[in-house]
C-alpha positions as CSV (number, residue, x, y, z in Angstrom):
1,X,-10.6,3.5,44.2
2,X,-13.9,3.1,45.3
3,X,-15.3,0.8,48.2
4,X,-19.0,-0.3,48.4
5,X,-20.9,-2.8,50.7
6,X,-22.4,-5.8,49.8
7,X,-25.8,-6.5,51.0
8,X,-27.1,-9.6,52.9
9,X,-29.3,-10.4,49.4
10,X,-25.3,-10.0,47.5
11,X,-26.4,-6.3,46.1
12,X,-24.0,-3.8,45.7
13,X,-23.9,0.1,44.4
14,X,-22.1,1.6,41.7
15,X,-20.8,4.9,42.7
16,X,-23.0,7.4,41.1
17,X,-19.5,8.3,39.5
18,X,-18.9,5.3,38.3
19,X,-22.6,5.1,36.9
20,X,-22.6,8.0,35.2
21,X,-18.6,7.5,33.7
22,X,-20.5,4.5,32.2
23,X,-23.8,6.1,31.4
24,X,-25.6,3.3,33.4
25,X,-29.4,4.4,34.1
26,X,-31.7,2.6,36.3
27,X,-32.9,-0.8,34.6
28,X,-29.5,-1.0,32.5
29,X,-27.8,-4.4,32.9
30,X,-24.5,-4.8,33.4
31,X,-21.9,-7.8,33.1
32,X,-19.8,-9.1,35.4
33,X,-16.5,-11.1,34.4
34,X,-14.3,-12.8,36.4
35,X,-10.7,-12.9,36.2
36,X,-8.8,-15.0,38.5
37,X,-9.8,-13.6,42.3
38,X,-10.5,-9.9,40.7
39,X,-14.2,-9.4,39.1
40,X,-15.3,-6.3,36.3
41,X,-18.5,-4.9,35.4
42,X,-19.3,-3.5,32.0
43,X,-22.4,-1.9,30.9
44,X,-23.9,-4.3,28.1
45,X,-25.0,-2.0,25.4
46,X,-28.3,-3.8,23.9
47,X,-29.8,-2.1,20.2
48,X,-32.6,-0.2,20.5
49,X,-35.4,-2.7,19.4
50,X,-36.0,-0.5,16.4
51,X,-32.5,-0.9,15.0
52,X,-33.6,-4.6,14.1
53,X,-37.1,-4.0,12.5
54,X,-37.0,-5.4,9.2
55,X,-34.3,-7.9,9.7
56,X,-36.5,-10.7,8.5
57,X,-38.1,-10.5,5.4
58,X,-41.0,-12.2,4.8
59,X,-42.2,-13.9,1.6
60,X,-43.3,-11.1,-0.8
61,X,-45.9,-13.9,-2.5
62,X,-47.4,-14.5,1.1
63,X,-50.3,-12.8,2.7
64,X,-52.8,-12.4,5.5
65,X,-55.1,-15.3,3.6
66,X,-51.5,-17.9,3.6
67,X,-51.6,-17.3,7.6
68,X,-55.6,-17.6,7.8
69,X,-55.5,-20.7,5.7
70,X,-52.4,-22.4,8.1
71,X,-54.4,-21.5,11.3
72,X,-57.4,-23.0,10.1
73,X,-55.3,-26.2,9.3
74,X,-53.3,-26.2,12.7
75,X,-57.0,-25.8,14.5
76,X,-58.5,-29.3,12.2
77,X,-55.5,-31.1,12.5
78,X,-54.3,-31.3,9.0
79,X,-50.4,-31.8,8.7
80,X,-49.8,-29.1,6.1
81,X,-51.3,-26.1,4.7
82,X,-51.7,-24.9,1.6
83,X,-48.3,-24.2,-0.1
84,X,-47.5,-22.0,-2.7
């Protein structure tokens, strides 16, 4: 077991054991759950931004002139653009 101190802002440190037994780095996040009167941390394991590129397809029939044409009806007001 491992005893740390809690700072007057509520900060406390992982053991650089602990840290690296989790593989936390600086600027990882980490989760705390409360059970009762006891509390855990686990590293929350986020996908690399890349892993979701292409998740959302877009129209193959749209284009760069469908989003020109609905800017230039957001910027004169109209209520709808031109839909295909």
């Amino acid at each position: 077991m491992q005893i740390s101190n809690m700072t007057s802002k509520g900060q406390v440190t992982i053991p650089a054991e602990l840290r690296r037994d989790l593989g936390l780095k600086p600027g990882d996040k980490v989760r705390f759950i409360k059970r009762g009167s006891k509390v855990s941390i686990e590293a929350v394991v986020e996908p690399p931004i890349d892993s979701i590129f292409g998740l959302l397809k877009a129209p193959r029939d749209r284009g760069i002139s469908d989003v020109d044409a609905a800017l230039a009806a957001l910027a004169t007001g109209s209520s709808k653009a031109d839909s295909k």
